[in-house]
C-alpha positions in Angstrom: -1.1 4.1 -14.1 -4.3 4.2 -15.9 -4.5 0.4 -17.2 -8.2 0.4 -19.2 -6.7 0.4 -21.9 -4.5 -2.6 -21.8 -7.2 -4.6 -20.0 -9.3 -6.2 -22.9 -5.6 -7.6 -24.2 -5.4 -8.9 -20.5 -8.1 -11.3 -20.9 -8.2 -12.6 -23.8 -4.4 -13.7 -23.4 -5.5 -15.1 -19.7 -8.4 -17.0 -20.9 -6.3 -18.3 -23.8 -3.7 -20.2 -21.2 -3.5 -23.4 -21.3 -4.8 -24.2 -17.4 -7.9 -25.0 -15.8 -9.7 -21.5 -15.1 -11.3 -23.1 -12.4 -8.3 -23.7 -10.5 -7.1 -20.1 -11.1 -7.6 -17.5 -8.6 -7.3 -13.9 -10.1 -6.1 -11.0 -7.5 -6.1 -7.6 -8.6 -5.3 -4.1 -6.9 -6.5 -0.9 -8.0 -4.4 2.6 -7.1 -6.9 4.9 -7.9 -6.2 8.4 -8.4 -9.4 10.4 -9.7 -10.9 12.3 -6.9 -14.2 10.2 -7.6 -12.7 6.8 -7.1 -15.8 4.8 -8.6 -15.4 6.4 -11.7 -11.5 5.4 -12.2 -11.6 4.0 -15.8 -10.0 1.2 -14.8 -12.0 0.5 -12.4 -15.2 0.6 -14.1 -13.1 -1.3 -16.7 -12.2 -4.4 -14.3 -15.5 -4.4 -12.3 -17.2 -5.4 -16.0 -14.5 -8.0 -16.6 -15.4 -9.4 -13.5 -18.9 -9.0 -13.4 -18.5 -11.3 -16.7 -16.0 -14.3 -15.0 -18.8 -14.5 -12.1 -21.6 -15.3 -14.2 -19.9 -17.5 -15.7 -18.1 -19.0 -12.9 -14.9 -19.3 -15.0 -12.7 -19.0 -12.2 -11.5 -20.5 -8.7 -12.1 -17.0 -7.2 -11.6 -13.2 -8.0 -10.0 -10.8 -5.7 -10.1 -6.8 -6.2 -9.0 -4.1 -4.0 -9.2 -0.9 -4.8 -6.1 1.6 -2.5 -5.7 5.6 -2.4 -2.5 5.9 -4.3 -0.2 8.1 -2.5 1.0 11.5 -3.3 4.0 11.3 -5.6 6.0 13.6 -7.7 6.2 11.6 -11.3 3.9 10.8 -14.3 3.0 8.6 -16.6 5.4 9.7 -19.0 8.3 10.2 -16.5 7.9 6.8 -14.5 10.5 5.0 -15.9 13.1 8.0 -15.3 15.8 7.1 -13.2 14.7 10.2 -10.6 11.3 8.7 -10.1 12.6 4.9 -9.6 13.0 4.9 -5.2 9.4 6.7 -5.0 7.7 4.8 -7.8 9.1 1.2 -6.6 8.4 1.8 -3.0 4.6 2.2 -4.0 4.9 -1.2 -6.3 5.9 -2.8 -3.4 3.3 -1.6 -0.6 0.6 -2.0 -3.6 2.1 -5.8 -3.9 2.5 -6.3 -0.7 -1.7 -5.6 -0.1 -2.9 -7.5 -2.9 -0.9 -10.6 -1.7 -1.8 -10.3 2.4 -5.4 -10.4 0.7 -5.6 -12.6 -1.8 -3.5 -15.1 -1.0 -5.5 -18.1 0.5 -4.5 -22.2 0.4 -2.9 -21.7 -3.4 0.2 -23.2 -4.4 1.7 -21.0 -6.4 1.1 -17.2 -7.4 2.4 -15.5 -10.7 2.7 -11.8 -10.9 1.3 -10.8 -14.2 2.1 -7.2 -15.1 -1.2 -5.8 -17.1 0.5 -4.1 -19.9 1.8 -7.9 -20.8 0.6 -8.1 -24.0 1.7 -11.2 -25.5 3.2 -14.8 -24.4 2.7 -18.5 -25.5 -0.6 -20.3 -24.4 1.8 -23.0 -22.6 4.0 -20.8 -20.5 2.3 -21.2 -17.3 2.6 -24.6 -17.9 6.3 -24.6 -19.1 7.3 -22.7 -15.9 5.6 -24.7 -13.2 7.0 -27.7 -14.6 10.3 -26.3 -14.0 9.8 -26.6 -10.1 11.8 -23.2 -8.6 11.0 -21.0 -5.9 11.2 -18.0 -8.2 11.1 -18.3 -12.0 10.9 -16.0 -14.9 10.7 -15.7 -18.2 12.6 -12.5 -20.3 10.0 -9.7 -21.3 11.1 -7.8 -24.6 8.8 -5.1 -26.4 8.6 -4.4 -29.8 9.8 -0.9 -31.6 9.3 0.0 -34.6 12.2 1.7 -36.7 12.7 2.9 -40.3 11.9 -0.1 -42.1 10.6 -3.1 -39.6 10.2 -3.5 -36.0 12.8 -4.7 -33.7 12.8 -6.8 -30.3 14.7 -4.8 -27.5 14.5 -5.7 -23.7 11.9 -4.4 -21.7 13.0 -5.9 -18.0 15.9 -5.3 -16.7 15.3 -6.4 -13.3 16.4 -9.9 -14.0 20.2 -10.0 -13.4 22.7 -11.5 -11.9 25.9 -10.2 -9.8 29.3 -10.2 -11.2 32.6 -9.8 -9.4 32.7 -6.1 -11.1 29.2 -5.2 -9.5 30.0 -7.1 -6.2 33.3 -5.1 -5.8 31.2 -2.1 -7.0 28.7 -2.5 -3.9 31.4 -2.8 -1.3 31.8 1.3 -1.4 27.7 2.3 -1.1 26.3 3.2 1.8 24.5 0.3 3.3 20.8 2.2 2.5 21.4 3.2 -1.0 19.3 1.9 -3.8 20.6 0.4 -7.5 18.3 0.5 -10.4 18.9 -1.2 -13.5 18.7 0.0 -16.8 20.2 3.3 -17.0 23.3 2.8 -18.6 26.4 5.2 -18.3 25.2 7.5 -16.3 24.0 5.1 -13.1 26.0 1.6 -13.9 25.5 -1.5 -11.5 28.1 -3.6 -13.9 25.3 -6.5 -13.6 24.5 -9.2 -16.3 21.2 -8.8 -17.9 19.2 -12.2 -18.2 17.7 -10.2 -21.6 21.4 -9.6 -22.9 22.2 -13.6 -22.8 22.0 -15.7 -25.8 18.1 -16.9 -25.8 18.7 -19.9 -27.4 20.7 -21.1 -24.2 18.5 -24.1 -23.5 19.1 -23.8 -19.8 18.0 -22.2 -16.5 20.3 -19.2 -15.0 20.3 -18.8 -11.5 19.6 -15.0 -11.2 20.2 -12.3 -7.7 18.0 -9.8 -9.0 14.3 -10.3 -10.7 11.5 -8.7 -12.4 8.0 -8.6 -11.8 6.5 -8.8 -15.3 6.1 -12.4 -15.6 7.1 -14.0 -12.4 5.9 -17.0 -11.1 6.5 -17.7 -7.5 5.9 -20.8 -4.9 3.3 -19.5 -2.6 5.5 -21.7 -0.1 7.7 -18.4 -0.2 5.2 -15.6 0.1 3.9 -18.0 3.2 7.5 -17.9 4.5 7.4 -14.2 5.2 9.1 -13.1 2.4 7.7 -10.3 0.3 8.5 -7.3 -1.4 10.6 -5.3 0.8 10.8 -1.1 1.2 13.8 -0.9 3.2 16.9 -2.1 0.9 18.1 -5.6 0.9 22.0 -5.9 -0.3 20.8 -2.6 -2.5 17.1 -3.2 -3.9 13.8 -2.9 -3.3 10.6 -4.3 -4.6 11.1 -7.4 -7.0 14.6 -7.1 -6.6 14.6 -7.0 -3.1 12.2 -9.9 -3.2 15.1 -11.8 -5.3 17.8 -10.6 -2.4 15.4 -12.0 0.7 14.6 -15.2 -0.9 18.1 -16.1 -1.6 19.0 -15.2 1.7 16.2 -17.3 3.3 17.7 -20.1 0.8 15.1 -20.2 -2.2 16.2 -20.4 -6.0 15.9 -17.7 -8.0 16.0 -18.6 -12.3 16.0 -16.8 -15.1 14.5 -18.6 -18.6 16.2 -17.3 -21.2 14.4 -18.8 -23.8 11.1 -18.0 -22.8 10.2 -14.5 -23.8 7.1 -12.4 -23.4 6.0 -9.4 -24.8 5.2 -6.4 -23.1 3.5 -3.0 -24.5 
């Protein structure tokens, strides 16, 4: 995806959280796709950014790797269609999977920040590490615009938890097949959407599945081997798969219901 554009928005909601820069370490990973890779726009967008945060040594330290995206079949405009999902979240993971085996030094705690977040309180950082989980995330809603005002509506699905309908549901798949959330009628998992609950519940939700969006995560659990797998995990790859292997290695996976981001 080319992310220039949603880059200067990145920033200036990062520098605006409420934490010490100087005990942030930024990671970033670049899939270029231009056949000149130096002049990938976001690229060039990022290496300015940066160029910036050194001079003025505002943080800990800054990682960026740059990686040869890999032939695929969708677009821009069709990544989010059900067809592309398997391809599309296999990539997310490989592409998460580098950027953490190489940026990922003595931290304590690593939060997957989606750049097309455009939005979210000063304090929530804050407000999620004090909640002390393995895995914790916020919901992430977007904004569309109707007739006569603009309207909330969820954004990620991927934070869910299993029901007896979508258990019994998964006891016919084949072992290796994939679910994806979000797609209604046509491809039903019959799971509980963290976005769907009531967000002025004042109270964590354990979750099965997660999103990447917002995610904050214990480095304790990255450094226990688990990531974000390829191969399906009780169904799911990628985030959700990452939600699967940590529950399975006995980490706690929690939903915030009333914390909310905002993404584009």
């Amino acid at each position: 995806m080319d992310a220039a554009s949603y880059l200067e928005k990145y920033f200036e909601k990062l520098s605006e959280l409420n934490y010490p820069k100087e005990l942030l370490s930024l990671g970033f990973l670049v899939s270029t796709t231009s056949k000149e890779s130096r002049e990938d726009p976001t690229l060039q967008g990022l290496q300015s950014h940066v160029e910036d945060f050194v001079n003025l040594s505002s943080y800990r330290r800054i990682t960026v790797i740059q990686q040869a995206s890999e032939p695929h079949s969708y677009t821009h405009q069709n990544r989010h269609g059900y067809e592309a999902q398997e391809s599309r979240r296999k990539i997310l993971a490989r592409c998460r999977n580098a950027l953490l085996s190489c940026a990922l030094f003595d931290e304590a705690w690593v939060l997957w920040l989606d750049v097309d977040v455009i939005d979210y309180s000063p304090d929530m950082l804050l407000d999620l590490m004090r909640l002390d989980k393995d895995i914790v995330a916020p919901n992430c809603f977007r904004s569309e615009l109707g007739w006569h005002s603009s309207r909330h509506v969820p954004y990620d699905r991927n934070n869910w938890f299993e029901t007896k309908e979508s258990l019994a549901h998964q006891r016919v798949l084949d072992d290796d097949e994939i679910l994806f959330e979000g797609y209604g009628k046509a491809h039903p998992t019959y799971r509980q959407s963290l976005a769907d609950l009531d967000p002025s519940i004042g109270q964590l939700v354990p979750l099965d599945g997660i999103g990447g969006t917002f995610t904050l995560v214990k480095a304790a659990v990255h450094r226990a081997g688990v990531n974000f797998p390829i191969q399906p995990i009780d169904h799911e790859i990628e985030t959700e798969g990452l939600a699967k292997w940590a529950k399975r290695e006995g980490f706690g996976v929690f939903g915030v219901p009333y914390l909310v981001v905002q993404h584009a």
